[in-house]
C-alpha positions in Angstrom: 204.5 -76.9 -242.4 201.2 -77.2 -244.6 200.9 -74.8 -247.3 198.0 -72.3 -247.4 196.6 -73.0 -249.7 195.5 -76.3 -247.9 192.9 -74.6 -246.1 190.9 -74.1 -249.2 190.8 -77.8 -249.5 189.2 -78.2 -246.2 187.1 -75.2 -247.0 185.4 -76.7 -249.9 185.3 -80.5 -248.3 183.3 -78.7 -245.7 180.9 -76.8 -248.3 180.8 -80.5 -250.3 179.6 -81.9 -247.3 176.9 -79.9 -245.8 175.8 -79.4 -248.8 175.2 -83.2 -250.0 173.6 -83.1 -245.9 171.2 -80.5 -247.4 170.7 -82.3 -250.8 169.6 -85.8 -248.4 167.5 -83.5 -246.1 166.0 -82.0 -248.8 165.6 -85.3 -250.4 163.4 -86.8 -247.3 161.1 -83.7 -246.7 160.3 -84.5 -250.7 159.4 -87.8 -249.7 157.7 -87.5 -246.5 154.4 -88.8 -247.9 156.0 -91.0 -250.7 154.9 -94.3 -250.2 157.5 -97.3 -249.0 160.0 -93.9 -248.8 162.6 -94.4 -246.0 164.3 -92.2 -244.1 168.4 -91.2 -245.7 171.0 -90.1 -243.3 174.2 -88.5 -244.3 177.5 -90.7 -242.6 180.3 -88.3 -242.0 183.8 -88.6 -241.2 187.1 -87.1 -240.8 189.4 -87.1 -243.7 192.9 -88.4 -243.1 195.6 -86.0 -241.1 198.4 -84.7 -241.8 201.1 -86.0 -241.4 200.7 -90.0 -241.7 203.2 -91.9 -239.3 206.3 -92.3 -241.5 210.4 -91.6 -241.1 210.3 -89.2 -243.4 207.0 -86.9 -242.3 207.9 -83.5 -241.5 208.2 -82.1 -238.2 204.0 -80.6 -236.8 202.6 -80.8 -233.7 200.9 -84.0 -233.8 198.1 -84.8 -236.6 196.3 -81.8 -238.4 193.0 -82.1 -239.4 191.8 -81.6 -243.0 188.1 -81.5 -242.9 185.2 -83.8 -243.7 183.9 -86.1 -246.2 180.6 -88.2 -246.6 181.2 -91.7 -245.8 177.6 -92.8 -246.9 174.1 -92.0 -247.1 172.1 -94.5 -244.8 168.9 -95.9 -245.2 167.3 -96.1 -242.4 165.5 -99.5 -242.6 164.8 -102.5 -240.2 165.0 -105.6 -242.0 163.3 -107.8 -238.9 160.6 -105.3 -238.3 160.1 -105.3 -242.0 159.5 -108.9 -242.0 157.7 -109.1 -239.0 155.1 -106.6 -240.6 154.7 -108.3 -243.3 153.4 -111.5 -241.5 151.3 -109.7 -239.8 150.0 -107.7 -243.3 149.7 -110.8 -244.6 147.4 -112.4 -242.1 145.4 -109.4 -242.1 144.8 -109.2 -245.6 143.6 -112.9 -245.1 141.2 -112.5 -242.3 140.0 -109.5 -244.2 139.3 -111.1 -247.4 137.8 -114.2 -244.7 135.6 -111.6 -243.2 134.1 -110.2 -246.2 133.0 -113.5 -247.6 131.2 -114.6 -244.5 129.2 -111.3 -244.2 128.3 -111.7 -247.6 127.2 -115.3 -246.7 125.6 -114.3 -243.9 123.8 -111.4 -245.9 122.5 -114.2 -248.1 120.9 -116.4 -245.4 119.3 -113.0 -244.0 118.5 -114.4 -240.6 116.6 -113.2 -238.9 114.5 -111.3 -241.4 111.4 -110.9 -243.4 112.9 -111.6 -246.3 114.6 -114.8 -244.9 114.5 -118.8 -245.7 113.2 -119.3 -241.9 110.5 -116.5 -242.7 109.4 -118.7 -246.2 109.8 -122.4 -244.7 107.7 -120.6 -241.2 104.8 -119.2 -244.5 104.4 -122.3 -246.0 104.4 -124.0 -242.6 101.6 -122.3 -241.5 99.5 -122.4 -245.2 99.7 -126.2 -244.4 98.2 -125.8 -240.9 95.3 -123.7 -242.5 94.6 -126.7 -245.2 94.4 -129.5 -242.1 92.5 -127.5 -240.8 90.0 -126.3 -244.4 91.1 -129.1 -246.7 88.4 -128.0 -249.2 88.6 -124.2 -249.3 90.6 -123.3 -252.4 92.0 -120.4 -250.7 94.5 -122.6 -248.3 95.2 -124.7 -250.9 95.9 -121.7 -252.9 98.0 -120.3 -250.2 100.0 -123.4 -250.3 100.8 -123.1 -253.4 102.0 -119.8 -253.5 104.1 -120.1 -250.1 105.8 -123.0 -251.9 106.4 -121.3 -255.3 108.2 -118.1 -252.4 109.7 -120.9 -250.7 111.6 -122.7 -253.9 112.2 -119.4 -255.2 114.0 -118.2 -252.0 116.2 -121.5 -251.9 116.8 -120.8 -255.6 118.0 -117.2 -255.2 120.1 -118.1 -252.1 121.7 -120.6 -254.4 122.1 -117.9 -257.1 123.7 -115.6 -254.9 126.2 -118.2 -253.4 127.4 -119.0 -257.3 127.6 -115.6 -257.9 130.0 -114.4 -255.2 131.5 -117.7 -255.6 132.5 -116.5 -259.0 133.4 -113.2 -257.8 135.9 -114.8 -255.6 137.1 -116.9 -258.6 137.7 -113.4 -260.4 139.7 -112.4 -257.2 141.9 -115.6 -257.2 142.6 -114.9 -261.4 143.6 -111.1 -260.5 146.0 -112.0 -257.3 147.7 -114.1 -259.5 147.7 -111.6 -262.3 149.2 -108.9 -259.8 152.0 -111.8 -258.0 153.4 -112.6 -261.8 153.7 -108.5 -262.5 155.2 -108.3 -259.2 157.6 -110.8 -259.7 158.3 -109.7 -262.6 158.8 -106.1 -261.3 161.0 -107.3 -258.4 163.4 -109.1 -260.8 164.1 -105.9 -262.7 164.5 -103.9 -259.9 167.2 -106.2 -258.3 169.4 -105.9 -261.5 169.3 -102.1 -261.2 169.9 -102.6 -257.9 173.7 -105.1 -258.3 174.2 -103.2 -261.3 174.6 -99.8 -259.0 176.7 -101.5 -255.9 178.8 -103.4 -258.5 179.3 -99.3 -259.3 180.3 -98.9 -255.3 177.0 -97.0 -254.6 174.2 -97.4 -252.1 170.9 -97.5 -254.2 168.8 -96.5 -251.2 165.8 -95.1 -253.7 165.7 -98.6 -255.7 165.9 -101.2 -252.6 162.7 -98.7 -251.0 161.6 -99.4 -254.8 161.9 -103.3 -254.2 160.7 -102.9 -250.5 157.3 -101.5 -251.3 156.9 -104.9 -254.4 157.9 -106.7 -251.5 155.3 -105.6 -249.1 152.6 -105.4 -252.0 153.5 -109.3 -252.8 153.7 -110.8 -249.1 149.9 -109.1 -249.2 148.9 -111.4 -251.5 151.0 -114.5 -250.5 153.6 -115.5 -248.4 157.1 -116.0 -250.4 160.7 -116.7 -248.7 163.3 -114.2 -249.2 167.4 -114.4 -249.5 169.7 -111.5 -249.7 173.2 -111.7 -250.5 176.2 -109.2 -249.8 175.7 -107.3 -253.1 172.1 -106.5 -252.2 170.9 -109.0 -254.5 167.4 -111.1 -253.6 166.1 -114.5 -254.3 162.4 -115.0 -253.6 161.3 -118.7 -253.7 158.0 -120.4 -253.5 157.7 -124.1 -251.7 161.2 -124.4 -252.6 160.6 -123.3 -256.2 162.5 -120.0 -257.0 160.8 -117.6 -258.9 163.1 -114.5 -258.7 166.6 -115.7 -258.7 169.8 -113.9 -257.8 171.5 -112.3 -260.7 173.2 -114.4 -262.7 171.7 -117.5 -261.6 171.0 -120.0 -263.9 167.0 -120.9 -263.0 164.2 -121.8 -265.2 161.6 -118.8 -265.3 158.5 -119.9 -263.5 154.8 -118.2 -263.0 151.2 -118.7 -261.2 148.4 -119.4 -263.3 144.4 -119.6 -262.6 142.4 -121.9 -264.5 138.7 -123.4 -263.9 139.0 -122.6 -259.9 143.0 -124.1 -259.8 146.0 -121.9 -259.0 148.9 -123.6 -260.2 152.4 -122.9 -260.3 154.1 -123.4 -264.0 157.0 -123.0 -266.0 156.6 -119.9 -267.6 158.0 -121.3 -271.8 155.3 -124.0 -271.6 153.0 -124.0 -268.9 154.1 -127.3 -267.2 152.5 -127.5 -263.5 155.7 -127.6 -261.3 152.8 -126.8 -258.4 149.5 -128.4 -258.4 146.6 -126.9 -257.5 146.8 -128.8 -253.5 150.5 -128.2 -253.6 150.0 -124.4 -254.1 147.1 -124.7 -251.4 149.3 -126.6 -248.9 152.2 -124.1 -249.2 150.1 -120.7 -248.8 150.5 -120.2 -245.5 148.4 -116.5 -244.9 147.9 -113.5 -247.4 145.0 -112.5 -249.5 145.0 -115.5 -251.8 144.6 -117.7 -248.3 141.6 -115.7 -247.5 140.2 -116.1 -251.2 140.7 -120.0 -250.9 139.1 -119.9 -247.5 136.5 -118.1 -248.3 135.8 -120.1 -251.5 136.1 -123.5 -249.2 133.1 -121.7 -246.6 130.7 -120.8 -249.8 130.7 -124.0 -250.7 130.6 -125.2 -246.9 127.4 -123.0 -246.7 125.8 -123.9 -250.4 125.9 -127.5 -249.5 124.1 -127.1 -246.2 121.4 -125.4 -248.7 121.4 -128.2 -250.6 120.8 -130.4 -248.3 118.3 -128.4 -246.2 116.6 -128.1 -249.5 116.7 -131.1 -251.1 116.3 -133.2 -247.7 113.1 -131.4 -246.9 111.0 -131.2 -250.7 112.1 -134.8 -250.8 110.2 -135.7 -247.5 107.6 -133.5 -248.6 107.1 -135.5 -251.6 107.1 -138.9 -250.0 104.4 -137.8 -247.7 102.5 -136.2 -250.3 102.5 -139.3 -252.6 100.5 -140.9 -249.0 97.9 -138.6 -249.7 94.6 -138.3 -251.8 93.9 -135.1 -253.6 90.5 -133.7 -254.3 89.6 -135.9 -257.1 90.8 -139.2 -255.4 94.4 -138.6 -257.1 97.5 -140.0 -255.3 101.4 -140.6 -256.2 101.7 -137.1 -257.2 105.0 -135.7 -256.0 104.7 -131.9 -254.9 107.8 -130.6 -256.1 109.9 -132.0 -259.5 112.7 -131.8 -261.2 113.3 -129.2 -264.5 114.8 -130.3 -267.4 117.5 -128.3 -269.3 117.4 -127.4 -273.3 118.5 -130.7 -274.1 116.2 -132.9 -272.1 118.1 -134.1 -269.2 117.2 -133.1 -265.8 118.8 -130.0 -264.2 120.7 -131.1 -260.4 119.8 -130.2 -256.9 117.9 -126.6 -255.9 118.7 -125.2 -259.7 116.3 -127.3 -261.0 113.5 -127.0 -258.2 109.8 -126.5 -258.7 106.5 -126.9 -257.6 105.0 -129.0 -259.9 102.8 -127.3 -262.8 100.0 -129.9 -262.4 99.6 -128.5 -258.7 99.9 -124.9 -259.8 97.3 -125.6 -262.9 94.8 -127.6 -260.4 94.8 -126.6 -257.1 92.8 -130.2 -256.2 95.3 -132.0 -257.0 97.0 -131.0 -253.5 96.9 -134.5 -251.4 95.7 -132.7 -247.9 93.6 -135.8 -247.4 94.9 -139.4 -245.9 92.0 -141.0 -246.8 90.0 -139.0 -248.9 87.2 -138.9 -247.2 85.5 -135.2 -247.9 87.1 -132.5 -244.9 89.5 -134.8 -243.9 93.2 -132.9 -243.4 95.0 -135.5 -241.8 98.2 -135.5 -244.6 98.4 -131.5 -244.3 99.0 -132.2 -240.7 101.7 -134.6 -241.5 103.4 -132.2 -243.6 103.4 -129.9 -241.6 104.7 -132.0 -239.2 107.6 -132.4 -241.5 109.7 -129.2 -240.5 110.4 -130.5 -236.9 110.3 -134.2 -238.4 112.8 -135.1 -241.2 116.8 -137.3 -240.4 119.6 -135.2 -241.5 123.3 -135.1 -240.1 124.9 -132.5 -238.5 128.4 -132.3 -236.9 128.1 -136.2 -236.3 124.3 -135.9 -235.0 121.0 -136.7 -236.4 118.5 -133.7 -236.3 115.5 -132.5 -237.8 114.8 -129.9 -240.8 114.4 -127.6 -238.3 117.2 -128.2 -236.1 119.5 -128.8 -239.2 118.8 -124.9 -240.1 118.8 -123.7 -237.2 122.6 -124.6 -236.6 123.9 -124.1 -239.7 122.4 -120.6 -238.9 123.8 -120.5 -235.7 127.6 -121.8 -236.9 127.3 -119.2 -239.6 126.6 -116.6 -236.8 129.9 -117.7 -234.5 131.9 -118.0 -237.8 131.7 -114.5 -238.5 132.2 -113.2 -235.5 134.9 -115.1 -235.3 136.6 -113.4 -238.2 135.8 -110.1 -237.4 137.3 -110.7 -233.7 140.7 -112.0 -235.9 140.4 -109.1 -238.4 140.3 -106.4 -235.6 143.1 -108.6 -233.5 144.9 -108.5 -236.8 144.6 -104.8 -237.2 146.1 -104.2 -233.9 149.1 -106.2 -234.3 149.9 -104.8 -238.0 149.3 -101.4 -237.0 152.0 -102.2 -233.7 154.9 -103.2 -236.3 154.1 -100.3 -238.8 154.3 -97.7 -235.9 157.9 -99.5 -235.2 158.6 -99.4 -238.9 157.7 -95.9 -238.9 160.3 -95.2 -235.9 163.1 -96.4 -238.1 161.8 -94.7 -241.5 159.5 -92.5 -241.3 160.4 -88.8 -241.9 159.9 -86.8 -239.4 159.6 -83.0 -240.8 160.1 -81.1 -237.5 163.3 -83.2 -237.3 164.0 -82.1 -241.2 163.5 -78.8 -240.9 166.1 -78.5 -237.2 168.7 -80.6 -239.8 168.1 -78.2 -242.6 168.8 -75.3 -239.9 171.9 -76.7 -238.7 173.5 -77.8 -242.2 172.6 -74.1 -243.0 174.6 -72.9 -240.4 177.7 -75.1 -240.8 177.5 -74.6 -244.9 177.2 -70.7 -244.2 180.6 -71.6 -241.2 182.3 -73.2 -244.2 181.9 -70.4 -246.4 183.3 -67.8 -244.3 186.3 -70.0 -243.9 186.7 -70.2 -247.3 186.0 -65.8 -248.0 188.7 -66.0 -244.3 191.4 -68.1 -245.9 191.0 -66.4 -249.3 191.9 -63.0 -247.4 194.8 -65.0 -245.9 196.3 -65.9 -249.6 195.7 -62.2 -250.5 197.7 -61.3 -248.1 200.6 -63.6 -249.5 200.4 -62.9 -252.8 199.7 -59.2 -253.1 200.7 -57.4 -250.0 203.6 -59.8 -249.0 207.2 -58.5 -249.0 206.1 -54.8 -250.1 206.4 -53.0 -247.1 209.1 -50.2 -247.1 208.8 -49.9 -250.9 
């Protein structure tokens, strides 16, 4: 026969019980917005009867309960869905980055607007029409001069702005890599906490959310392969390069570094590439430091088709200009020149673009004239003749300065609606797996609060079989055996 007293055993292994169940619920309506936070459930099980099978047991009726205990506290966390959102994160973060660079470019290029390149090239275009048709008047040629001087200065401030979100985009390469070494660094200490506590037998459900939410913040920035051993330990490796290793492991401590436009990976005691640059490049597969080198790859794309638009066009300008006899009987005077930097030596490409100073000081000096006979226009008509003239490539075809424009305009136009279509598709999908992940983890606080109700209940049971059973041993002990006296 069990003694009494045993019941107060299974009293207060009831009271233990709900209460931890209290303690965990309590615990997730805490957390409900905390982010990365999953979802803890309390395991329960029977304790072990009485009696155990053995020749010796005493004579009962069978097995006899004796109460409860908590087996574990779950976390309640999908690994696959995990993963699977962080793909899709990933490539969102990437189109995202994508998207914003190319409505910048496309802000740059301004088309179609009054403040665009079309609008300047269509200005100068039609000043040169007005001198074929009043070679003399010093008003057109002073209107050519001036729709030129708007003209280089709007290829020159397209070119600016390309440099200068071209170094923005730099800036955001140097800080991804900044924020993957800290969370690298972050995830490694967080795993030792982590085998440090289950080498102790717990479950550190608070620390792996802890390395969950590094986790999710890193495969934003870049994708990285993951390992988990049996003691809740993780390896994270990069193109076969660890860079968190297990615990333990003997590995050589590597980090990313940025340098004059190259992300490299290197050995963190003496900055050795291990990755080059096009190694790095080749193994990013999506995240935001794929969209950054994306986008970097289209400004340059789109600053070269300036370039050549640019240069390609003043270039034919000038050879037809030299043709031509200004005012005074002057010829082989090039329109447009070349700068020169502090130290002498000419200044490259659409930075170093001008009308020349000669033209802008003497307006005669303007070669409208193939001849030079007095109202004749006839090399103001062949420049203008130039924008729908000219022999540039494009996508394996030879077009004119006009036509040249107008598709890199037109590629620029289907380019960015092509990453918005994938940014919104992106959306969609991420937003799918984080509803899913939400089903697992998410805390629910209507849920919460019937738990809290019921634990209430059953702690408030447990209690009364405890004041019950103490009633029972009073009985025993102080009224037991006195009757009669």
């Amino acid at each position: 026969m069990r003694s009494t007293f045993s019941g107060l055993e299974l009293a207060r292994r009831a009271l233990q019980t709900q209460q931890t169940a209290l303690n965990t619920v309590g615990h997730n309506i805490s957390n409900a917005n905390t982010p990365g936070y999953s979802r803890q459930e309390v395991v329960t099980s029977p304790t072990g009867p009485y009696t155990s099978p053995s020749n010796i047991r005493p004579m009962a009726a069978g097995h006899i309960g004796t109460g409860v205990a908590v087996v574990s506290i779950q976390r309640q966390f999908d690994k696959y869905v995990a993963n699977q959102w962080r793909l899709e994160n990933g490539l969102l973060a990437q189109w995202n980055q994508k998207q914003l660079a190319m409505q910048q470019i496309e802000s740059i290029f301004n088309e179609p607007s009054e403040s665009s390149l079309r609008m300047a090239v269509d200005e100068f275009w039609s000043a040169l029409n007005q001198l074929a048709i009043e070679p003399t008047e010093l008003s057109s040629r002073a209107l050519v001069k001036q729709t030129a001087i708007t003209m280089v200065d709007t290829f020159k401030t397209m070119d600016r702005q390309l440099d200068q979100i071209s170094k923005d985009y730099d800036e955001l390469g140097r800080a991804a890599v900044s924020e993957i070494n800290s969370l690298v660094k972050q995830i490694e200490d967080v795993n030792k906490r982590i085998v440090r506590s289950t080498a102790m037998g717990d479950q550190p459900n608070d620390l792996l959310d802890q390395r969950d939410l590094l986790l999710d913040k890193l495969t934003e920035l870049v994708n990285v392969d993951m390992e988990e051993n049996n003691r809740g330990d993780m390896r994270i490796s990069f193109g076969g390069h660890v860079l968190v290793p297990y615990v333990g492991e003997n590995h050589e401590s590597l980090k990313f570094n940025y340098h004059n436009e190259q992300m490299t990976l290197v050995r963190s005691s003496d900055d050795v590439v291990v990755l080059t640059h096009t190694q790095v490049e080749n193994n990013i597969t999506h995240g935001k430091v794929k969209g950054i080198f994306e986008s970097k790859e289209a400004i340059a794309k789109y600053q070269d088709y300036l370039e050549e638009y640019a240069m390609g066009y003043v270039n034919a300008l000038n050879a037809q200009h030299n043709q031509g006899v200004g005012l005074n009987g002057q010829t082989d005077i090039d329109f447009f020149v070349t700068t020169l930097d502090g130290e002498g030596n000419p200044i490259p490409g659409i930075k170093g673009l001008a009308v020349n100073p000669a033209i802008i000081n003497d307006l005669g000096l303007i070669a409208a004239s193939a001849s030079g006979a007095k109202g004749d226009g006839t090399n103001a008509v062949e420049l203008a003749a130039l924008r729908h003239g000219g022999n540039l490539e494009y996508a394996g075809q030879n077009v004119t300065f006009d036509q040249f424009y107008r598709a890199v305009i037109a590629d620029l136009g289907i380019e960015t609606d092509e990453t918005i279509k994938m940014t919104d598709n992106q959306k969609i999908l991420a937003y799918q797996f984080e509803l899913r992940q939400e089903q697992f983890r998410g805390v629910s606080l209507d849920e919460e609060m019937t738990k809290m109700v019921q634990y209430q209940h059953s702690y408030a049971a447990a209690a009364r079989l405890t004041t019950a059973i103490d009633e029972m041993i009073d009985v025993i002990v102080n009224r037991l055996g006195i009757v009669g006296r």
